[in-house]
C-alpha positions in Angstrom: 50.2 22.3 -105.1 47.7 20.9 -107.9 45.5 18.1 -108.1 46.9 14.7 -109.0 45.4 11.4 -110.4 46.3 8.0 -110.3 46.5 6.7 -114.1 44.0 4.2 -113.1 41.4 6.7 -111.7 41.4 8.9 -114.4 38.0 8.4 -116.0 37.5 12.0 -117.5 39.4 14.8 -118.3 37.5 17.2 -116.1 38.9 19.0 -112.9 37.5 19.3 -109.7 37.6 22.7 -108.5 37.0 22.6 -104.7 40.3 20.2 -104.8 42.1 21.8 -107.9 44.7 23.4 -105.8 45.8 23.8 -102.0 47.6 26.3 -100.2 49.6 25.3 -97.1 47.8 27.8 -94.2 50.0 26.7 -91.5 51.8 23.4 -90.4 48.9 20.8 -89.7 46.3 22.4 -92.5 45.6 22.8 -96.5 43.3 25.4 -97.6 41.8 23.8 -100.7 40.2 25.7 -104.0 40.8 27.6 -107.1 41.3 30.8 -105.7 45.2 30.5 -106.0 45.2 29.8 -109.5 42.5 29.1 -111.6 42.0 26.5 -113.5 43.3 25.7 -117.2 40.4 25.1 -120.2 42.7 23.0 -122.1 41.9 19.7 -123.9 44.9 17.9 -123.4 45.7 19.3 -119.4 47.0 16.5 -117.6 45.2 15.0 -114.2 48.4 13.5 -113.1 51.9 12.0 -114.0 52.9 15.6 -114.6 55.4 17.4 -113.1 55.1 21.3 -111.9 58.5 23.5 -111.2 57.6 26.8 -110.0 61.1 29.4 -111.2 61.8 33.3 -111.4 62.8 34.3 -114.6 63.6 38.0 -114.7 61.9 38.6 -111.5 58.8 37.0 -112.7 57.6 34.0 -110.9 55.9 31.4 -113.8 54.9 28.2 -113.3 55.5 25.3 -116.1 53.4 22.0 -116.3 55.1 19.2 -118.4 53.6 16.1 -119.9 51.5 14.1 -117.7 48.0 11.9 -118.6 44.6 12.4 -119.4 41.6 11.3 -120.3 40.5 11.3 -124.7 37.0 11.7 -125.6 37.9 11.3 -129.2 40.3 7.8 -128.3 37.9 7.0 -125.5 40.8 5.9 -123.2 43.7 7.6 -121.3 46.3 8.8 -123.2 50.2 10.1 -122.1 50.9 13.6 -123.6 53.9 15.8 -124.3 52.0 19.4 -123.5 53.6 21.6 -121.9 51.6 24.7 -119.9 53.0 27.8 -118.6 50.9 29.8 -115.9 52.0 33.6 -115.0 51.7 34.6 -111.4 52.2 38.2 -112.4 49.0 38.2 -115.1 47.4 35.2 -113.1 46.9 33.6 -117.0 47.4 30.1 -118.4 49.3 29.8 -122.0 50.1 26.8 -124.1 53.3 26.1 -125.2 52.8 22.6 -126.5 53.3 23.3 -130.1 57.2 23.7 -129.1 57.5 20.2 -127.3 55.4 18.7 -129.8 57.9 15.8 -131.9 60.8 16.8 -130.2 59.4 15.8 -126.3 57.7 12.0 -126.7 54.6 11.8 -124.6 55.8 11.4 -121.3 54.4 10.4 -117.6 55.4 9.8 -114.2 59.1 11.5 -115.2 61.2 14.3 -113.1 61.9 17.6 -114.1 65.4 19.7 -112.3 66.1 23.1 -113.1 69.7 23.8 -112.8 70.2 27.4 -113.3 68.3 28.4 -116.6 67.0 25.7 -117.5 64.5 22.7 -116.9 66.0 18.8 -117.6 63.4 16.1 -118.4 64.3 12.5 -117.7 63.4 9.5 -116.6 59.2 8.4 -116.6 57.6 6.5 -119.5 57.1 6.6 -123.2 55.8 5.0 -126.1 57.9 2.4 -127.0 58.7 2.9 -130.4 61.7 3.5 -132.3 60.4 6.2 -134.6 61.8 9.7 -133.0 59.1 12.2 -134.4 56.5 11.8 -131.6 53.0 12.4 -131.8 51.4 14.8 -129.0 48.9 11.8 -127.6 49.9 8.6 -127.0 47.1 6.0 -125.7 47.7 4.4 -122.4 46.9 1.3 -123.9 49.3 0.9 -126.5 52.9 -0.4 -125.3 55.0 2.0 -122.9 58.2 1.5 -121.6 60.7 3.0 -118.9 62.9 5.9 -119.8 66.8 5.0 -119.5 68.8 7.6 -118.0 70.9 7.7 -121.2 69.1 10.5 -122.5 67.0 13.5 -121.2 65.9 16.8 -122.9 66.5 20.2 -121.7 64.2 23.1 -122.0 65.5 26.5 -122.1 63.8 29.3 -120.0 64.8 31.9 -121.4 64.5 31.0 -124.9 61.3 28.5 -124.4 63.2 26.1 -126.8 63.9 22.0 -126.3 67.0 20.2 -127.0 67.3 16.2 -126.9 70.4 15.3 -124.9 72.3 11.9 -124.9 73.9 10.8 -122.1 77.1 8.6 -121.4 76.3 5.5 -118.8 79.6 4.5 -117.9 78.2 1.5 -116.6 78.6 -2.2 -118.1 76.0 -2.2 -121.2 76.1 -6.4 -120.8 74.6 -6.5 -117.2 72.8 -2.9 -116.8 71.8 -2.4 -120.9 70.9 1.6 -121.7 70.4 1.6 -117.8 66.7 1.9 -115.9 66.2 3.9 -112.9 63.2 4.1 -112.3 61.5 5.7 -109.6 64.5 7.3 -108.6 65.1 10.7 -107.7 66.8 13.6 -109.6 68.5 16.8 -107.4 70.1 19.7 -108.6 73.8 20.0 -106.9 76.7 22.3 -107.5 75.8 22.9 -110.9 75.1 19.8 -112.0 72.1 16.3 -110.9 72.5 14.2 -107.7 70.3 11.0 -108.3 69.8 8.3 -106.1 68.0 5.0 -106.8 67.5 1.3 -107.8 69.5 0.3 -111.3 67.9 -2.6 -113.5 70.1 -5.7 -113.8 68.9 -7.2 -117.1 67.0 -10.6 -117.1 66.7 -10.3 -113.3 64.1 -8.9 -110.9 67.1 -7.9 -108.7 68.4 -4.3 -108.8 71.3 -2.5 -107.2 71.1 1.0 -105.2 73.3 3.6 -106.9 74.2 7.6 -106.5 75.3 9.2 -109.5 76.2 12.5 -110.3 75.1 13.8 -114.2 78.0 16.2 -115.3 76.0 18.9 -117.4 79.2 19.9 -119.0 80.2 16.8 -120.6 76.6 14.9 -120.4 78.2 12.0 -118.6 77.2 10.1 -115.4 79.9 9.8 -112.8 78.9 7.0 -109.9 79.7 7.7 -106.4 80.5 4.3 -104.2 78.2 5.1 -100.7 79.2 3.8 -97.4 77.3 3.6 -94.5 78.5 5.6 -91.3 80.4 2.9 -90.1 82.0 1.6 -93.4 80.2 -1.2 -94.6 78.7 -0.7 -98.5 75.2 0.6 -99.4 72.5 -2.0 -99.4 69.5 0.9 -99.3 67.0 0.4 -102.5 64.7 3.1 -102.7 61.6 4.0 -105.6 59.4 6.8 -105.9 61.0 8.4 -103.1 61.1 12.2 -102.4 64.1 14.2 -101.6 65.7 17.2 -100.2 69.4 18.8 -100.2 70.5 20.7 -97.0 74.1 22.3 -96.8 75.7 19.1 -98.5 73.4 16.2 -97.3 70.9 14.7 -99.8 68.0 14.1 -97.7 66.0 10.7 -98.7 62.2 9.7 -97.4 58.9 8.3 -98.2 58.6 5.6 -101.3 59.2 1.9 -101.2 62.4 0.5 -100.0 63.9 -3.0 -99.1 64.8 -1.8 -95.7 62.2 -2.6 -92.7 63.0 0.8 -91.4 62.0 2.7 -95.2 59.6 5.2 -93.5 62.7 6.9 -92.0 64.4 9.4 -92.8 68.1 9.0 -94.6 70.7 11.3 -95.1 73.9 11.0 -97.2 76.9 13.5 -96.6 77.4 14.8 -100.6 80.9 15.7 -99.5 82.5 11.8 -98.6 79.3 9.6 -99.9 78.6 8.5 -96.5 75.1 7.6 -95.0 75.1 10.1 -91.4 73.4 9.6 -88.4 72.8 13.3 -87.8 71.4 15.9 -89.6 73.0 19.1 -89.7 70.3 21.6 -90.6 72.4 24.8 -89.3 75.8 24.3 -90.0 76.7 24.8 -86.3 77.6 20.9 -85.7 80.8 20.3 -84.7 83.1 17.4 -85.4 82.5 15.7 -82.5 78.2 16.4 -82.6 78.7 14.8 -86.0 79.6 11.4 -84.7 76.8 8.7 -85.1 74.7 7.8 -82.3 75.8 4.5 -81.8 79.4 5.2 -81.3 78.4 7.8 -78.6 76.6 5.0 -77.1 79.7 3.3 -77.0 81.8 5.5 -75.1 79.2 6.3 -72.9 79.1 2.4 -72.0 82.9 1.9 -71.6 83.4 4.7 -70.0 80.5 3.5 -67.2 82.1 -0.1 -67.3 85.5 1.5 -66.6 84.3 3.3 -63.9 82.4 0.1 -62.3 85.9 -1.7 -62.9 87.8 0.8 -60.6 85.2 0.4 -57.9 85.5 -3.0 -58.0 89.5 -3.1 -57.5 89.5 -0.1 -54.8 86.7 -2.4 -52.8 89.0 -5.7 -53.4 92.5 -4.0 -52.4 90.8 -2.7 -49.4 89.2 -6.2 -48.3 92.6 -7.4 -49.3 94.4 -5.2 -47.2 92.2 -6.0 -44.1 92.2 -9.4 -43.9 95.9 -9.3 -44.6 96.3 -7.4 -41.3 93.9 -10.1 -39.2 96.2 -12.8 -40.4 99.1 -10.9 -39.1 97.5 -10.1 -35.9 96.4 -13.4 -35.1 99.8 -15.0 -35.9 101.8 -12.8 -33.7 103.9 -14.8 -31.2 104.6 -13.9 -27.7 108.2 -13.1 -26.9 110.1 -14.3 -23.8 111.6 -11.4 -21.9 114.9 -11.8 -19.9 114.9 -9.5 -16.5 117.6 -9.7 -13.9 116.5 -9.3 -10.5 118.2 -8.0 -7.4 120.4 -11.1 -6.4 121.4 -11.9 -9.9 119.2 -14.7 -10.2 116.2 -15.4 -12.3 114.2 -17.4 -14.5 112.1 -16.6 -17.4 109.1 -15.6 -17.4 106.3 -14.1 -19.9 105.2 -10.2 -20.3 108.2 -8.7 -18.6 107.6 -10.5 -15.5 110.3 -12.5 -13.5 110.2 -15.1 -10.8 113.7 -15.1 -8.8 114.7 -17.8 -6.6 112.7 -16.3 -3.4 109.1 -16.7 -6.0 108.8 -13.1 -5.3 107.4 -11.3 -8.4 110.2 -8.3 -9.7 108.7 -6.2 -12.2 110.4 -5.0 -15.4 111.8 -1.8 -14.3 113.1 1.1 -16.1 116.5 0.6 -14.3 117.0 -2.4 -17.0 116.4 -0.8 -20.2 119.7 -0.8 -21.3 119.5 -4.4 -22.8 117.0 -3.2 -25.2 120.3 -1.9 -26.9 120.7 -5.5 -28.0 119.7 -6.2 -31.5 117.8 -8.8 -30.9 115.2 -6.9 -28.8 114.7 -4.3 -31.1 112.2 -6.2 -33.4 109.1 -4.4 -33.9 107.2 -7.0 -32.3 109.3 -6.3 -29.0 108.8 -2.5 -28.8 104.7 -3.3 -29.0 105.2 -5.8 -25.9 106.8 -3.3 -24.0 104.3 -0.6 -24.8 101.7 -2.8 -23.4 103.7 -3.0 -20.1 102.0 -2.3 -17.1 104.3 -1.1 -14.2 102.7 -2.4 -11.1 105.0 -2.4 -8.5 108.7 -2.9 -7.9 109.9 -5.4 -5.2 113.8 -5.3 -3.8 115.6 -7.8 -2.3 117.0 -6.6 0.5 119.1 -9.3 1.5 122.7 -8.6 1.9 122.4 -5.2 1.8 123.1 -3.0 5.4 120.3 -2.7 8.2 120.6 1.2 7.8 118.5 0.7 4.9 114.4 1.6 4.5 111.6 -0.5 3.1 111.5 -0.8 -0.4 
């Protein structure tokens, strides 16, 4: 990377050398110095605003340097140029190549610069604003600029070194947006063609609106794609002078000024459906259901836990239910009056199987009477768990009337 200036810092036009380029050595440090590529002797070679695209034309990797500002002796102020620089890796040697910008590319700063395929496109930054078309080389920074409108770019040919001035077709509504003013937005080359994304100019306000657009280089016309967050709701997201990235079909947005609280984060936006994602998808290896936004997996994880908490909660209350259902049968059960017939035929009633006959003697419920338990009415459930809490104790006969050959009972 090269040095850049802030237009308001730039005093001079000399370079610094120990800073004039830097060389990434590994992840956390820059190795700074000139040792890379030396630097340029030229008059007019910008200290910032320019842009650098680094391309391999016939196997040859070259560097171009376009436009940018600088500091004039002769105007005694900064000044915007049009210059453009070539530097060859191969012969590690600068050449100028301004003489074939010069009144076709206006002095231009703070602009982008895409290659798509072979060729470099120029648009956005600022220019003088005039209407004359044959554009000097210098312009000074002092003298009135304006912002480039996206409705037309130029296009520099790498292979043949020569520019062409392109007009572009808005499709947007010339009464609210005008030639249309992006600025600060960012330029992306996609499937042949340029992804932007940034803030449109609404004219006569300080509002502006976020758009995507997608510049057909075949027909030179901007086609604008409607955005939609991840959960459905339209794009709100303003971003300027923000730097991005395209990774297997998601344009990656970061850095710059926004009118989110969260705009030092990192967005993404699927190129396929316009939609703002929650996960990137650096490998390719994400499946459908890895793909789903955080938040909605947050959601299922939390119903599915309530759920469970709900079941628990109705096992524990049928069981409690069940339980006390049972003490409030046991403690309601009635006990039943049981009929026994004694020796002599007589008897009264009496309570757990037992019988008192006329003599008070005590006659136990005996086997030998079972047979009335064929009775309906003593087959009630009730019934069967009095008898199996009989106790035989003893069984008493009567043994009057009966012959004296008989033994004790």
């Amino acid at each position: 990377m090269m040095e850049g200036y802030y237009i308001y810092n730039v005093a001079d036009s000399k370079s610094d050398n120990s800073k004039w380029t830097a060389q990434l050595v590994n992840d956390n440090q820059l190795n700074f110095g000139s040792g890379i590529i030396k630097s340029p002797t030229y008059t007019n070679f910008p200290k910032g605003g320019f842009t650098q695209n680094i391309v391999n034309i016939n196997g040859k990797p070259v560097m171009y340097v376009i436009g940018g500002y600088t500091f004039s002796k002769q105007l005694n102020s900064t000044i915007i140029t049009s210059c453009v620089f070539k530097y060859d890796f191969s012969s590690s040697s600068w050449s100028d190549l301004s003489e074939g910008s010069k009144s076709v590319l206006p002095p231009i700063a703070a602009h982008r610069t895409v290659q798509v395929n072979n060729a470099l496109y120029i648009i956005n930054g600022a220019s003088p604003n005039v209407t004359y078309t044959y554009y000097p080389q210098v312009y000074s920074a002092i003298k009135p600029i304006k912002d480039n409108a996206i409705n037309k770019m130029y296009k520099f040919d790498l292979l043949t070194e020569k520019w062409t001035p392109i007009s572009i077709k808005t499709n947007l509504d010339s009464s609210k947006y005008g030639d249309v003013i992006m600025s600060g937005a960012s330029y992306d080359s996609y499937n042949g063609n340029i992804i932007s994304y940034g803030e449109v100019e609404i004219q006569e306000s300080a509002l502006g609106e976020p758009h995507c657009g997608t510049l057909d280089l075949t027909s030179f016309e901007w086609r604008w794609n409607q955005v939609k967050t991840d959960s459905g709701l339209d794009n709100s997201l303003n971003l300027y002078n923000h730097k991005t990235l395209i990774i297997r079909d998601q344009l990656l947005l970061f850095g710059g000024a926004s009118n989110q609280n969260n705009h030092n984060k990192l967005f993404a936006i699927n190129l396929k459906d316009f939609k703002f994602v929650s996960n990137l998808d650096y490998t390719g290896k994400s499946s459908a259901s890895d793909s789903r936004p955080l938040y909605i997996n947050v959601i299922i994880g939390l119903g599915a836990a309530l759920g469970c908490i709900l079941l628990i909660a109705i096992i524990i209350f049928y069981i409690r239910y069940r339980k006390k259902k049972l003490r409030d049968i046991n403690n309601n059960r009635q006990i039943h009056a049981v009929w026994a017939t004694s020796g002599n035929g007589t008897s009264s009633q009496a309570l757990g199987g037992i019988t008192i006959d006329d003599s008070h003697e005590p006659d136990i419920f005996s086997l030998d009477n079972t047979y009335t338990l064929e009775d309906p009415k003593y087959k009630s459930n009730e019934l069967q768990e009095d008898l199996e809490h009989l106790t035989l104790v003893a069984t008493k006969s009567d043994c009057k009337g009966k012959s004296n050959n008989s033994t004790n009972c």
